[in-house]
C-alpha positions, -999 to +999 in steps of 0.1 A: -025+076+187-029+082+149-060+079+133-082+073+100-103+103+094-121+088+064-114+057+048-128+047+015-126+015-005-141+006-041-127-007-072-104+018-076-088+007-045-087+028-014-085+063-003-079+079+031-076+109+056-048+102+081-042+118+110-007+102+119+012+108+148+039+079+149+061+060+128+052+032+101+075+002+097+093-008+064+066-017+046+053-017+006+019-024-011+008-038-044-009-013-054+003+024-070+006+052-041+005+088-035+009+109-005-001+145+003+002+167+029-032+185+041-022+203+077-006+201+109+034+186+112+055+176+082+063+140+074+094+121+060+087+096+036+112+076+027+115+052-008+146+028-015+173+058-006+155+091-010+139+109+017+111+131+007+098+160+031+060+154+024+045+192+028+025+217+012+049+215-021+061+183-021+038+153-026+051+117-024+045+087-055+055+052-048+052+024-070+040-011-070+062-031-047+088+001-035+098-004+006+092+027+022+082+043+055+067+069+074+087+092+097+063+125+113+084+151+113+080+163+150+077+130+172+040+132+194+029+158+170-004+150+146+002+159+107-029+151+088-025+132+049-045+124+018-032+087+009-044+072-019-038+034-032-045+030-068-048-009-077-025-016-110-053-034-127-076-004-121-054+021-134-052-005-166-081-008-174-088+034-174-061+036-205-030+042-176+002+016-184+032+013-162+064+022-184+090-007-174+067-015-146+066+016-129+040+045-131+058+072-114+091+086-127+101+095-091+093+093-055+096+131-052+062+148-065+056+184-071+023+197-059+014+216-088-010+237-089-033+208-111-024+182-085-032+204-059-067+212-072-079+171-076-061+165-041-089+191-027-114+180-048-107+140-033-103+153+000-138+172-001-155+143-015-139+124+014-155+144+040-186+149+025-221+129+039-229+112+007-222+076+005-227+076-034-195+091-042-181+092-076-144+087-071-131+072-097-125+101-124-111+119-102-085+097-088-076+090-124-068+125-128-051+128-098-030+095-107-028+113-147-019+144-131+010+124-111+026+107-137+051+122-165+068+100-197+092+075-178+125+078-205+136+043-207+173+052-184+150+063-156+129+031-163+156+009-159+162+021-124+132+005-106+133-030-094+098-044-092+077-076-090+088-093-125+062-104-150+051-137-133+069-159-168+105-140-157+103-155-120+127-185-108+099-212-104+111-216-063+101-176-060+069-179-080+056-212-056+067-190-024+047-160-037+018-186-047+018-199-014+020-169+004-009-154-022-030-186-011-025-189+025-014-158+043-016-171+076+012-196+070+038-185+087+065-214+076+059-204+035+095-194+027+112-218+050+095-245+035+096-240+001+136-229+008+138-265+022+122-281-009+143-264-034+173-276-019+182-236-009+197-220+022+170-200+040+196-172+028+200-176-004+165-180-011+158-146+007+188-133-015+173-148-046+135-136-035+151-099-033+167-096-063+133-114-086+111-096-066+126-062-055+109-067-018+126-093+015+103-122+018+092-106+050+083-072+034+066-094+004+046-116+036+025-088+052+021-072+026+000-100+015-009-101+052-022-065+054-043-071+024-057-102+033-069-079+068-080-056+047-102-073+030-120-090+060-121-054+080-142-040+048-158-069+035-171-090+059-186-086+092-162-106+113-150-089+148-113-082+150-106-113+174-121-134+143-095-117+117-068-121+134-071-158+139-077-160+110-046-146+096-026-167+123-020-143+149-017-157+183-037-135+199-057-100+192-031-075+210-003-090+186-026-084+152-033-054+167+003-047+170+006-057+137-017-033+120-009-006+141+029-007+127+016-005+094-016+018+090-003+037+123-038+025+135-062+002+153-079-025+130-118-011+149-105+024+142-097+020+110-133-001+108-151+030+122-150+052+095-148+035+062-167+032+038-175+015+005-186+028-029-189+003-067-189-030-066-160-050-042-132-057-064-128-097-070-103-111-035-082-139-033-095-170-016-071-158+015-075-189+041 
């Protein structure tokens, strides 16, 4: 069973130690993401088309919104992994734009010898006693450190969430609703049915505006909305997951499990907080 070795969440976003042993789903996140090796067995990482061997040379950088997933290299065998999740905003505000709406030029990251030195640095903060830890410069550099000039023909390769004014209006209500009320299951078929649209050709047009399947795009907001309830409140699991519309706690255990590669009350365990909490979405 894989396993969070330190979890941290602040402003910044979150940061962790994984200790993974088994496969993650499809999945994506709305935040920026980088992945390093640490020890133990290789992983496969794997973004759009290109598959990345995540080891002591090669790092991984995904951007907002990018479908990826998590193969370990040797199946039943632990490889431990710095992940960090940078939220957009964050990065924003400390000077860092996306070029066409991506940050990272590539999926494929060269552990450089700089990188290499703030992924340390992180990871020794990470396992350190002290619960007021100063974070955030350093992820910036590692995020800085991570990200080259995009030129504007790479650019024009990424297919991300479109500025919210370039969305068909039925794909920016289905996001709202989702936004708004992750536990509703029947978003997309609903508004699908009030636009007049095919469930497939909603999905089809959802893709192509939004670069992610309305499933991918639905827990994703999902996963964040769990997120926020495992850190920020004190709610037991069974609570959360009722909450999000799960029928019962094995299947939102399930659930989380296929995308952090851990239990929700593992994951719980060992975080912790640092700054003020970032400003949530009234998730219901």
């Amino acid at each position: 069973m894989s396993r969070a070795v330190a979890v941290c969440h602040g402003p910044f976003g979150r940061v962790s130690i994984y200790d993974l042993d088994r496969p993650l789903v499809l999945h994506a996140h709305r935040e920026a993401h980088l992945i390093f090796f640490l020890e133990g067995s290789r992983g496969l990482v794997t973004v759009g088309s290109r598959s990345t061997r995540v080891d002591p040379f090669m790092g991984v950088a995904i951007n907002p919104w990018e479908p990826h997933n998590f193969q370990p290299e040797s199946k039943g065998c632990f490889g431990l992994f710095l992940v960090v999740y940078l939220r957009p905003e964050w990065l924003a505000a400390q000077g860092m734009s996306p070029f066409g709406g991506s940050f990272f030029p590539s999926s494929e990251l060269v552990v450089t010898r700089e990188l290499a030195a703030w992924r340390d640095k992180i990871v020794e903060m990470l396992l350190c006693s002290r619960r007021d830890l100063n974070l955030g410069p350093v992820l910036m550099a590692l995020a800085q450190a991570s990200s080259e000039p995009i030129e504007p023909t790479l650019a024009s390769s990424f297919a991300h969430l479109a500025p919210e004014g370039a969305l068909d209006r039925r794909v920016l209500r289905a996001c709202r609703l989702l936004e708004d009320h992750p536990s509703y299951d029947g978003a997309l078929e609903r508004v699908a049915r009030e636009a007049g649209l095919s469930r497939a050709h909603f999905f089809k047009l959802f893709r192509q505006q939004v670069g992610v399947t309305p499933t991918v795009f639905s827990n994703t907001v999902r996963l964040d909305a769990a997120l926020d309830r495992l850190v920020f409140s004190q709610d037991p699991v069974t609570r959360i997951g009722n909450g999000l519309g799960f029928s019962c706690q094995s299947v939102f255990t399930r659930f989380f499990t296929a995308h952090m590669g851990m239990a929700p009350r593992d994951y719980r365990r060992v975080l912790r907080t640092v700054g003020p909490a970032p400003m949530q979405a009234a998730h219901v």
